[in-house]
C-alpha positions in Angstrom: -45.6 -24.8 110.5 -43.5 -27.2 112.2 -41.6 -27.0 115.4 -37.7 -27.2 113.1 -39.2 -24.4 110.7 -40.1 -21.8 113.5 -36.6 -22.7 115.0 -35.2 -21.9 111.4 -36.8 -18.7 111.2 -36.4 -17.5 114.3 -32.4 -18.4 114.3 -32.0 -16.3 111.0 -34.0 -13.4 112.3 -31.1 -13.6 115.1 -28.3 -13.8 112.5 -29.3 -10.1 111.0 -29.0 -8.4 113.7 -25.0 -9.2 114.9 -21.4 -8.3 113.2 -20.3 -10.9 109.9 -17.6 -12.4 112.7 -19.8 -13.2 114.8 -21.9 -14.7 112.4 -19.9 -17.3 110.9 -19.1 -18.5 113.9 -22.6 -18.7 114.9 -23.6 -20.1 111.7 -21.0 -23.1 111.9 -22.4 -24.1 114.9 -26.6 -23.7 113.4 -25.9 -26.0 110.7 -24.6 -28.8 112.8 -27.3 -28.5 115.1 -29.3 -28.1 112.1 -28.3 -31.2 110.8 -29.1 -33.2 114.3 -32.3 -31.8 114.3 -33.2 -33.3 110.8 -31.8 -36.4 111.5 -33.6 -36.7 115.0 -36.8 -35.8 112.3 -35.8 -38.8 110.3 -35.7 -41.2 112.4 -38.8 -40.3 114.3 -40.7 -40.5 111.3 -38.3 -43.9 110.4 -40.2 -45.5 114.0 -43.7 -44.1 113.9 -44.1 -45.6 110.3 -42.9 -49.3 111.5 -45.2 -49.2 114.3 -48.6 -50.9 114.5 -50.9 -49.2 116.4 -53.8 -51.1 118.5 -57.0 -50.7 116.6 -60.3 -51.6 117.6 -61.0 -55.6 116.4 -63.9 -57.3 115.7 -65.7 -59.1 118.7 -66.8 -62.2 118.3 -70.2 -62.8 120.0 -70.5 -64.7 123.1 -74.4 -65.2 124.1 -74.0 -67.6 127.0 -70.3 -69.0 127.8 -69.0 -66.6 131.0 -65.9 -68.0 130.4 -64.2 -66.4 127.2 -64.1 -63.7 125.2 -62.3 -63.3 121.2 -62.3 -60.2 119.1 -60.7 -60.8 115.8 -58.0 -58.0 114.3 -56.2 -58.4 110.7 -54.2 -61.3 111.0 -54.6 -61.9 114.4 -57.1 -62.6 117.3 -57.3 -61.8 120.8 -58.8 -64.8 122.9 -59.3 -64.2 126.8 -60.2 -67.3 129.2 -61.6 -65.9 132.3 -61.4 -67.4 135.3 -59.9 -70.7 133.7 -60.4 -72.6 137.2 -63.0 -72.1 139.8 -62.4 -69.0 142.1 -59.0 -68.4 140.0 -60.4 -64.7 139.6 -57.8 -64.3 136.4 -57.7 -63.8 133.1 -55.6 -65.5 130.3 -54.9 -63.5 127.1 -53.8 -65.6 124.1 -52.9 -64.3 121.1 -53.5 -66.2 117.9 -51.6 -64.8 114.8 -51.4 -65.7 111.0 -47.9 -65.4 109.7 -45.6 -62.8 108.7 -48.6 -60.7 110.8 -47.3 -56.9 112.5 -48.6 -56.3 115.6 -48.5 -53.5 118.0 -45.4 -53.7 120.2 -47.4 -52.8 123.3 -49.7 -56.0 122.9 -49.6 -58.2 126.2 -50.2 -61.9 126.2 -49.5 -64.7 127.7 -49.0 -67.2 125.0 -48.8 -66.8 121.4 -50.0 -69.5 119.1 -48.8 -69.1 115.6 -51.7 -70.1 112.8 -52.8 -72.2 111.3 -52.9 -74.9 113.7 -51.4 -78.1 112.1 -51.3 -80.5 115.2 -52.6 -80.0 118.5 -52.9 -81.9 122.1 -56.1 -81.9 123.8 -56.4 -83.3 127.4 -59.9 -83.9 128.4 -62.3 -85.6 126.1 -65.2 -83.1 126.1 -62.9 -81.3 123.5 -63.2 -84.2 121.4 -66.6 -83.6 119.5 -65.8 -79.7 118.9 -63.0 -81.3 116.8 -65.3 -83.3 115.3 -67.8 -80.9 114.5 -65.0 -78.4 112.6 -63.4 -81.3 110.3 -60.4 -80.3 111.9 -59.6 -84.0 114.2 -57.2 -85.5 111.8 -54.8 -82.8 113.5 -55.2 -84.4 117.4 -51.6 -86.0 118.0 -51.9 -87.2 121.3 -54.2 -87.8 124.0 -53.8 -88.6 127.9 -56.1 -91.8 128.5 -56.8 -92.9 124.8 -59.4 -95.6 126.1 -61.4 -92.7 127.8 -62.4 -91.5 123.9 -65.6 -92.9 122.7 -66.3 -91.5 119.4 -66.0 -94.3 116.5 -64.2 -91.2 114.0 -61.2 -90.5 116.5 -61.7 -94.0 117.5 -60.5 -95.1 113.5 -57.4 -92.3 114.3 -56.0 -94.0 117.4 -56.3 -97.4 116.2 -54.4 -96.6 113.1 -51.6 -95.1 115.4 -51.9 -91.2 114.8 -52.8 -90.4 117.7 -50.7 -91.3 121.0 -50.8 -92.2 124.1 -50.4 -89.5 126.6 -50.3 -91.6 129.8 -53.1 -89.9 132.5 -54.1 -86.6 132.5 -52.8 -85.9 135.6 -49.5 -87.4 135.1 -48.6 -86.7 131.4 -45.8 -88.7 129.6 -43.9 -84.9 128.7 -41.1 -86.9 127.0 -43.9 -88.5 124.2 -45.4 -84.7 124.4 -42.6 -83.2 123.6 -41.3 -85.5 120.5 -44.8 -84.5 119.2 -44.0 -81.1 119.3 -47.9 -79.9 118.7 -48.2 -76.2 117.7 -50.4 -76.1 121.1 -51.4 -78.3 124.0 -55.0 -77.3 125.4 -55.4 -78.2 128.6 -58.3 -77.6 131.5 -56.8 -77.3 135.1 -58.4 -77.6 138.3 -56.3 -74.8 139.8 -53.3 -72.8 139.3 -51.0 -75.7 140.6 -50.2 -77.8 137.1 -46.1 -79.0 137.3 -46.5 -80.6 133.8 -48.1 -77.8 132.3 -45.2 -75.3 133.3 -42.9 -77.9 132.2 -44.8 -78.3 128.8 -44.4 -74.5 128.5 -40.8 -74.4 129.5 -39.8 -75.8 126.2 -41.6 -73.7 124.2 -45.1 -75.5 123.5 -47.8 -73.2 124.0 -50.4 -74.4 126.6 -54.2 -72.7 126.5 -56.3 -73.2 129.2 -60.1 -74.7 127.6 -62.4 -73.9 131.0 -66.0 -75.2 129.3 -66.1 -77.4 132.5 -66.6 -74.4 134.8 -69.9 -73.1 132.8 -73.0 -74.2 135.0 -75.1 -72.4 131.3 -75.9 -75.8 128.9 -75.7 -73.8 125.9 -72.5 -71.5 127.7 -71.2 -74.9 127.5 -71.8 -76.1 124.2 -70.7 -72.4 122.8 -67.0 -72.9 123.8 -66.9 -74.3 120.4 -66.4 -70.8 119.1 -63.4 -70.7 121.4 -61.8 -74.3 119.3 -63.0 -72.7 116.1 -60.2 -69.7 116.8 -57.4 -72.0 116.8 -57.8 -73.2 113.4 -59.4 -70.0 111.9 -62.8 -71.6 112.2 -64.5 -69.3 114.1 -67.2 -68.7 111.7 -68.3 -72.1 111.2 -68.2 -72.8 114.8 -70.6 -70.4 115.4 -73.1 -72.1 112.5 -72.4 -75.4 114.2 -73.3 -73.6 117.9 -76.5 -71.7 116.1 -77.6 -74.9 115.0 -77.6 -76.2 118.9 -78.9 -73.4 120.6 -81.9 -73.4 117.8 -82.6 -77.3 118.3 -81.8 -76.5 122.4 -84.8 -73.7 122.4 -86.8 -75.0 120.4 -87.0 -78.2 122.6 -87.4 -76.9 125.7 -90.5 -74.9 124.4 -92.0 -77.9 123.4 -91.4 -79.5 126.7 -93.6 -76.5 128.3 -96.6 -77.4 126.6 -97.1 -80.6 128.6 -99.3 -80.2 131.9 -97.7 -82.6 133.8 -94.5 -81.5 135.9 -93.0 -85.1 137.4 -90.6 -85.2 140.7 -87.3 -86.3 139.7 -84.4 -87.6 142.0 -80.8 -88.1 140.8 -77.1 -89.2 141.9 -76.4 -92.1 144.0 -75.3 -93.6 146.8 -71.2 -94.2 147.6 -70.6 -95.8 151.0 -73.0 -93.7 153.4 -73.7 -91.0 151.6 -75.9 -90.2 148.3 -74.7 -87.7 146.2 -77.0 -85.1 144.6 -76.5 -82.7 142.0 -77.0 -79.3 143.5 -80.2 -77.1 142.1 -77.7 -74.6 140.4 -76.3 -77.5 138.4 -75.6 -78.3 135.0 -77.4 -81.6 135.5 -80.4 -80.5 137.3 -80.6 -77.2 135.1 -81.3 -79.9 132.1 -84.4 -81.1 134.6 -86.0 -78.1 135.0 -85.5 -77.1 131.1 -87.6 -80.6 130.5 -90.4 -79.0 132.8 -90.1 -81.4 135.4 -89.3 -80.7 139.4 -85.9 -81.4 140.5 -86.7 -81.9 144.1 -83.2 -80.6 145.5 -83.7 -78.0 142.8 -83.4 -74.8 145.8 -80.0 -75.9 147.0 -76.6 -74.3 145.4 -73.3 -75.2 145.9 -70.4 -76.9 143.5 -69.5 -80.4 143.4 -72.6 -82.8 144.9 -74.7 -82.2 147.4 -74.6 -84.9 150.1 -77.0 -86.6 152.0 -78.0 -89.4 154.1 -79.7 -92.3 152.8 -82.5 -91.4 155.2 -82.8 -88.4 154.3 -83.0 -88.6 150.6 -85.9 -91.5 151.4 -87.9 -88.9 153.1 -87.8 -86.7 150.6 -87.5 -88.6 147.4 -89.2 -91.8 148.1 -92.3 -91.1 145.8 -89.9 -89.6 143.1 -91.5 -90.5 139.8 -88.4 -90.7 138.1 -84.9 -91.8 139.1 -82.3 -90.0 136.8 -78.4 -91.4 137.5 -75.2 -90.7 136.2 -74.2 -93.5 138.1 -72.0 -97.0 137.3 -75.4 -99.0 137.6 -76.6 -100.2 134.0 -78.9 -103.1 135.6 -81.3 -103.1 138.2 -79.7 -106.4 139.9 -76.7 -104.2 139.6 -78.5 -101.3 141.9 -80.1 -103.9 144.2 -76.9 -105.7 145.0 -75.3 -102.1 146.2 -78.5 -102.0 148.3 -81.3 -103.4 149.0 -82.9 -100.5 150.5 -83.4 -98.7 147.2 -86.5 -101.5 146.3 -88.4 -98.6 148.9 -88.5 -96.0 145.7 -91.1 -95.4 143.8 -89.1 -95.1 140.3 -87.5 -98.7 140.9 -90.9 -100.3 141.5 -92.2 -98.8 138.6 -88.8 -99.4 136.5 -88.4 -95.9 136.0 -84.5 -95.6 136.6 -82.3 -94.0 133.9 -78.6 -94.0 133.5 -76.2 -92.7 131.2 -73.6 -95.8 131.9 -75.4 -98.0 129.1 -73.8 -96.1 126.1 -70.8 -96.5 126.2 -67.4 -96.5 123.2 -65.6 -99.1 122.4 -63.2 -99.2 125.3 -65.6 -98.1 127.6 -65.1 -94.5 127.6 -68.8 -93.5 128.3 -70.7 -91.3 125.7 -72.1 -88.8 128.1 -69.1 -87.4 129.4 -67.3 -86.9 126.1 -70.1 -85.3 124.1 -73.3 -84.6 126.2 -71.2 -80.8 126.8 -71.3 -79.8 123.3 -74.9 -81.2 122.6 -77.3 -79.7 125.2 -79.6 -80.6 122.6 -79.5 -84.1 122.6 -79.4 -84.4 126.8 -82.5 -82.3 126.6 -84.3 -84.1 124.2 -83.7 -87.5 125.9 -84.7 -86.2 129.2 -88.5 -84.7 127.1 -89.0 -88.0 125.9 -88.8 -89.9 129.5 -90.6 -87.2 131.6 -93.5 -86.3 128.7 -93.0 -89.0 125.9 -96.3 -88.0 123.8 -94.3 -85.4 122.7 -91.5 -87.0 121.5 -93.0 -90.5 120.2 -91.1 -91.6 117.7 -87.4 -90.0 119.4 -84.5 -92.7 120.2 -82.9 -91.7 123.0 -78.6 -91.0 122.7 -77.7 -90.6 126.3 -80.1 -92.2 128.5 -81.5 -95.6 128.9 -83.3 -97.3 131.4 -81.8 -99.8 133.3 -81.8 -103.2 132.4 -83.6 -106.2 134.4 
């Protein structure tokens, strides 16, 4: 019985026991309050009924990536970035909603992006290939530093004018943004200190943090493809596309552990006085040890290079076997000119210098950079067929190439 019917009941029980006076009087008075109480009912039942309550959603597996999370509702998704900067210790909630979608009037977020996606901004190039990969790069708009792309498909976009020019990324043109009016901008952010960003969002353009640059994982990398998929309600097909990596990924590094030999690799290169390592806890030298060869700097941690002296590095890494640089060089006159001093290493007698440098697009955006994040596969591969290439005979190489004479 409900709370108004035990009131009822009890009120008449009341009324039989007094004088008729009394009673009308008392009676006016219980059916106005009566009346209140029903339409206090009403419109309690009126606001429960319009309101969505949070239910559970749909998580979205993450196997690898640290650095985002999405769970999947009806008609809308929840996507987290965590820690979108390093040592931010904070987490971004995006909401990503299909139209004329309810949603419960509790949710918190930070920025709501309203789906589908039609035209976006991206702002670093390694979100270039995930674009790609989901058919969905006919909707990039504009770019900061158009000449830093490499890829010959958004290449055939920007020199047919639909995408533009953003200026540099840490100095974008807002006024050319802004005209664009993209239904989101994503960004990546060094730390919480981004003018342009907060001005972007001032007028109403969402901005969403993309933080696959923080992940030290090669396949946590690769997987924040899953996190571009949710934007343009791809998130299923970016999870084939990132099962197809991780299966060629594993699959290549098991072969690499059937070879016997483990070879001594060195990488970076010197600026100035100094020659910049990778540390051991790398992406980089994580891609070394996956190819079953010994990074020798592979027991130091740290983020950003690791720097030594020339002298020291010489000590160390003199009889590297292999000399593995992400460095400007393309030509071993090139090297030699910066310094004679590296003819005393074993991997540039033997010719055994590798640099990513040599593939580069067609304004000299270099291929590495853009798409070596989303295919670990590939970077693996290469580095199998320089340290053990019996097992990969007949492979051609995407990233690295060995210097030129």
């Amino acid at each position: 019985m409900s709370k108004i019917n035990i009131y009822v009941c009890e009120a008449l029980k009341f009324l039989n026991n007094i004088t008729f006076e009394v009673k009308s009087v008392i009676l006016k008075y219980f059916v106005s309050l009566l009346s209140l109480l029903f339409l206090f009912s009403c419109k309690n039942e009126e606001k429960n009924t319009s309101t969505t309550q949070i239910s559970e959603g749909n998580p979205v597996e993450i196997k690898y990536a640290k650095g985002f999370s999405i769970e999947e509702f009806n008609g809308y998704s929840i996507v987290k970035v965590h820690n979108p900067w390093p040592n931010s210790d904070l987490d971004l909630t995006y909401l990503l909603i299909e139209e004329n979608t309810k949603i419960p009037e509790d949710l918190q977020y930070d920025q709501k992006i309203q789906l589908p996606v039609k035209e976006v901004v991206v702002t670093s190039t390694t979100h270039i290939p995930a674009l790609e990969a989901l058919q969905v790069e006919n909707k990039l708009t504009g770019f900061p530093g158009l000449d830093y792309i490499s890829s010959k498909k958004t290449r055939k976009l920007i020199n047919s004018g639909k995408i533009k020019e953003l200026g540099k990324n840490e100095n974008i043109n807002t006024e050319v943004l802004i005209d664009l009016q993209p239904d989101v901008v994503i960004g990546f952010a060094i730390d919480g200190n981004n003018k342009t960003f907060e001005n972007i969002q001032k007028t109403g353009i969402p901005v969403v943090f993309n933080a696959d640059w923080v992940e030290e994982e090669p396949l946590g990398k690769a997987e924040w493809i899953k996190f571009m998929g949710a934007f343009f309600g791809k998130t299923a097909e970016a999870t084939n596309i990132f099962e197809q990596i991780e299966n060629d990924y594993l699959v290549a590094k098991e072969l690499a552990k059937t070879s016997e030999k483990q070879p001594t690799v060195i990488g970076g290169s010197m600026y100035k006085d100094q020659w910049y390592m990778p540390y051991g806890n790398s992406w980089q030298a994580r891609f070394i040890g996956e190819a079953n060869a010994n990074y020798l700097y592979k027991e130091t941690e740290g983020s950003g290079s690791l720097a030594l002296s020339f002298e020291n590095v010489l000590e160390k890494a003199q009889n590297a076997d292999f000399w593995i640089s992400t460095g400007q060089f393309t030509t071993y006159t090139q090297l030699l000119n910066e310094s004679r001093h590296y003819e005393q290493f074993k991997a540039v007698q033997e010719k055994k210098v590798y640099s990513v440098s040599l593939v580069e697009g067609q304004t000299g955006g270099v291929l590495y950079f853009e798409l070596g994040p989303q295919r670990p596969d590939l970077i693996l591969k290469d580095l199998i067929s320089i340290f053990h290439p019996n097992l990969l005979p007949d492979y051609e190489r995407v990233f690295f190439k060995a210097l030129k004479n």
